[in-house]
Each structure stands twice: as structure tokens, then as C-alpha cells.
C-alpha positions as CSV (number, residue, x, y, z in Angstrom):
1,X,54.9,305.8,108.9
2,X,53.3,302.7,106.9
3,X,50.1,303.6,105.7
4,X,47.8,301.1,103.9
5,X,45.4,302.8,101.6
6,X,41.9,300.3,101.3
7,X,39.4,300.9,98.5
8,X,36.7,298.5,100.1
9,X,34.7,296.2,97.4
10,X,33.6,292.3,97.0
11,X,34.5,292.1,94.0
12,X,37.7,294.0,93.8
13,X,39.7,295.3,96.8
14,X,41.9,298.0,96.3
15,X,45.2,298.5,98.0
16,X,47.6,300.9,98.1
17,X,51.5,300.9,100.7
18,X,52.7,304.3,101.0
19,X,55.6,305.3,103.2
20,X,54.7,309.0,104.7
21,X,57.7,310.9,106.3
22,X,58.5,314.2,106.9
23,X,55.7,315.8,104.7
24,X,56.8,313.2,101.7
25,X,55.1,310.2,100.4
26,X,56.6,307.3,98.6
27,X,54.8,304.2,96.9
28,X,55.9,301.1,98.6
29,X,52.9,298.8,96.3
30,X,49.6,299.1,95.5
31,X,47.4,296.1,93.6
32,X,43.8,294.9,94.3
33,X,42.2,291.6,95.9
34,X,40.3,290.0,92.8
35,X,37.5,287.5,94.0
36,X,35.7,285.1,91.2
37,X,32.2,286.6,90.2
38,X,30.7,282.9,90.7
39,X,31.7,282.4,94.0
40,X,29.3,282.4,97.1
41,X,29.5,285.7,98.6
42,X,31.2,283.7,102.1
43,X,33.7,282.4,100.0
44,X,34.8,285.9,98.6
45,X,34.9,287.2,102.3
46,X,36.9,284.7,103.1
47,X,39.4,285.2,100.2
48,X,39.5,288.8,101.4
49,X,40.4,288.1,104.9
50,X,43.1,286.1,103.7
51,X,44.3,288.1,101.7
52,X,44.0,291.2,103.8
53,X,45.9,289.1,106.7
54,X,49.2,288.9,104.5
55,X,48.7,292.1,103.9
56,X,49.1,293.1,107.0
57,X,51.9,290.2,107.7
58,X,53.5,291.9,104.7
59,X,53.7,295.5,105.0
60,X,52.8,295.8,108.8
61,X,51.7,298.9,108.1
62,X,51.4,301.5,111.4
63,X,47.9,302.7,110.1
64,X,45.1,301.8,107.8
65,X,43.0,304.6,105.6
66,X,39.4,303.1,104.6
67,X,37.0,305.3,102.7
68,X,33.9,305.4,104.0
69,X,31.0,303.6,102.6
70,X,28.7,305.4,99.8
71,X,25.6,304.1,98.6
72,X,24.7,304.7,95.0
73,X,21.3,303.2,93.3
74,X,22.5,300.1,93.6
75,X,21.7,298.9,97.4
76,X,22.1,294.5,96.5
77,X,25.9,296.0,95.8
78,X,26.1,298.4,98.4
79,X,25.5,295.4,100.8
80,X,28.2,293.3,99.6
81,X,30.5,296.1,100.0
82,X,29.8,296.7,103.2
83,X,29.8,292.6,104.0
84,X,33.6,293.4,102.3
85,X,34.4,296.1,104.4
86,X,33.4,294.6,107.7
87,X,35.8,291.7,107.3
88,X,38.5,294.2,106.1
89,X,37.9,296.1,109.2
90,X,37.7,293.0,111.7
91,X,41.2,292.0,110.2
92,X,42.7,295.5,110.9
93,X,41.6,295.2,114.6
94,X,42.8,291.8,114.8
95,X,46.0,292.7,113.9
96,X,45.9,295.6,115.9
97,X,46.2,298.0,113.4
98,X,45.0,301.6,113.8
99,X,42.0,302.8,111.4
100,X,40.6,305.9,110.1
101,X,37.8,306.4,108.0
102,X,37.6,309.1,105.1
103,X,34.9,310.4,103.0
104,X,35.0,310.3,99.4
105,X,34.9,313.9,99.8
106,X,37.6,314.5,102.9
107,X,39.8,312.1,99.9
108,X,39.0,314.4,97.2
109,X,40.3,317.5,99.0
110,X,43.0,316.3,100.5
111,X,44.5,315.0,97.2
112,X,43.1,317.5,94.6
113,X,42.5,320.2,96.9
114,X,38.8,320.3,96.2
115,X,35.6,318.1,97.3
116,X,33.9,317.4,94.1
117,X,37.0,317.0,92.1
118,X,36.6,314.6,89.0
119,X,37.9,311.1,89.4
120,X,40.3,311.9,86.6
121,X,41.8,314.7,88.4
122,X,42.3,312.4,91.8
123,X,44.0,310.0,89.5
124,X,46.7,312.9,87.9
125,X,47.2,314.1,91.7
126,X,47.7,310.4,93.0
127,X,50.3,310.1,90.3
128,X,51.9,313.5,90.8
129,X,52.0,313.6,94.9
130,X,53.6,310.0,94.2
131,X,55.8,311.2,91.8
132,X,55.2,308.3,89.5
133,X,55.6,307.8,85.7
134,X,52.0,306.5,85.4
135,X,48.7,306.4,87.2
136,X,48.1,302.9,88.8
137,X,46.5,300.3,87.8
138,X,43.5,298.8,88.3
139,X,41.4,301.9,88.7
140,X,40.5,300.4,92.2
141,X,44.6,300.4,93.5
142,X,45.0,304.1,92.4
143,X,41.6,305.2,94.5
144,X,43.1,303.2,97.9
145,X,46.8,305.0,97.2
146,X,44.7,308.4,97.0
147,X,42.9,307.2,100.7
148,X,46.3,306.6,101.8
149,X,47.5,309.9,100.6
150,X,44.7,311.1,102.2
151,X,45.4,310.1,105.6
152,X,49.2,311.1,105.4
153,X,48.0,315.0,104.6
154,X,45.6,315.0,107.2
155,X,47.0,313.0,110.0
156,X,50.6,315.5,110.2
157,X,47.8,318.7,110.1
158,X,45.6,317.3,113.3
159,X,46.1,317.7,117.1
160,X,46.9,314.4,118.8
161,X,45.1,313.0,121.9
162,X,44.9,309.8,123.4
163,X,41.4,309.1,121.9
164,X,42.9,309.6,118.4
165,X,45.1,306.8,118.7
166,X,42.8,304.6,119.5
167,X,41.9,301.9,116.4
168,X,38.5,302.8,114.8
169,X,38.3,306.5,116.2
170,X,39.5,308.3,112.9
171,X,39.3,311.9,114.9
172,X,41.6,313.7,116.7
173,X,40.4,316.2,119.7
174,X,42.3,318.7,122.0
175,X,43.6,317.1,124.8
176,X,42.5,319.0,128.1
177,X,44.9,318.2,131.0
């Protein structure tokens, strides 16, 4: 299974390509979407749909992993991220590719094994699980490969149903025939 690990932002997009098989992950490529600070915010969301359609061309990945938005003290930002993440979204579904949402939490304890673990720690884990020399850069690349990672650990450990295939749901439930 492709997995594209997305680290939603305006400013800087984070991506991360794993290939997830048989309990085993493997870095395919990771990077970010840099979009000029002096641009109008329509002309960064339209960089980002670009650039988030040859993504998917790319990699054709079978599933996307998005972290959930979190709001911090800074709303005018959190705005633009969500602006960001809606277009990142609307591409997935246009290409028809599958989409779960994750907490920055559910990320954090499926990598480090524990829900308030320290950014530095997800990084070490991200590099470890990935068996990789050094942890990726930008910061923002190594945080979408953990949301991939993420969704790999949890999807094999979750009951299958029709409704959980279905783009956007991000949950699984019994099936009851």
C-alpha cells in the first residue's frame, strides 16, 4: 500500500511516500510544497493544488493520511491552514484518493507509543520505524512521514467495513450482515 503522509500548511506543505507491507514501512520520498511569503493567499492555494495534483500523478498513492487541524493562539494562521487544507483535501477526492484524518495525538501514539510525546521523540521514531540514517528534512516532511506512519499502524490493527473505505470517513466499524 502507497501511503501519502500530508502535514497541511500555506506556507509549507509537508509530504511524506511510504510503502506499507506486511507490517513494514519503507520511505519512497518525502519533501514539502514551499509557497512565496508575498504571494496572495489564492495564488499559494493554487500553487498547492498544483503541486498536490503531481503528487498524486506521481506516486498514485492508494491512501492519503492528513492530520487534523489544531488551532493554536494564532487564529489569522490557523485560517490559512485550513484554506491549505481544503484544497489539499478537494485534490485527494478528485483524484479519487481515499482519506483519513489523524489527531496530532492518534499520530503521537501511534509512532512513539505515547499521546503527548515530544516533537523530538516523533522525529527519532520517524527515523527509526523508517530505518533511516537521518531524520528528514524540513521539519514539516518528517511530521507528514510520521502521519503516514501513522495510518499504516493503525489501518492493519482496524476492522474493515464498507463505510471505511469510503474517501473522507477515516473510521472503520463492525460490519453487521
Amino acid at each position: 500500500m502507497m501511503i501519502l503522509g500530508i502535514d497541511p500548511g500555506f506556507a509549507i506543505v509537508g509530504f511524506g511516500v511510504i510503502e506499507a507491507e506486511r507490517g513494514r514501512q519503507r520511505l519512497v520520498q518525502c519533501g514539502a510544497i514551499n509557497t512565496p511569503a508575498g504571494e496572495p493567499l489564492p495564488k499559494r492555494l493554487l500553487q498547492i493544488a498544483n503541486d498536490m495534483d503531481r503528487l498524486f500523478e506521481l506516486f498514485q498513492p492508494d491512501a492519503m493520511a492528513v492530520e487534523e487541524l489544531f488551532f493554536n493562539n494564532n487564529i489569522t494562521t490557523g485560517i490559512g491552514v485550513a484554506q491549505a487544507r481544503g484544497v489539499i483535501l478537494t485534490e485527494a477526492e478528485r483524484f479519487g484518493v481515499p482519506i483519513f484524518e489523524y489527531a496530532p495525538s492518534q499520530v503521537k501514539l501511534a509512532v512513539a507509543g505515547y499521546g503527548k510525546a515530544e516533537k523530538r521523540q516523533i522525529m527519532d521514531m520517524t527515523k527509526r520505524l523508517l530505518s533511516l540514517r537521518t531524520v528528514p528534512r524540513p521539519d514539516d516532511a518528517a511530521d507528514a512521514l510520521a502521519i503516514a506512519l501513522c495510518h499504516a499502524r493503525s489501518y492493519t490493527s482496524r476492522l474493515q467495513s464498507p463505510d471505511a473505505a469510503r474517501p473522507g470517513s477515516g473510521r472503520y466499524a463492525v460490519r453487521k450482515d
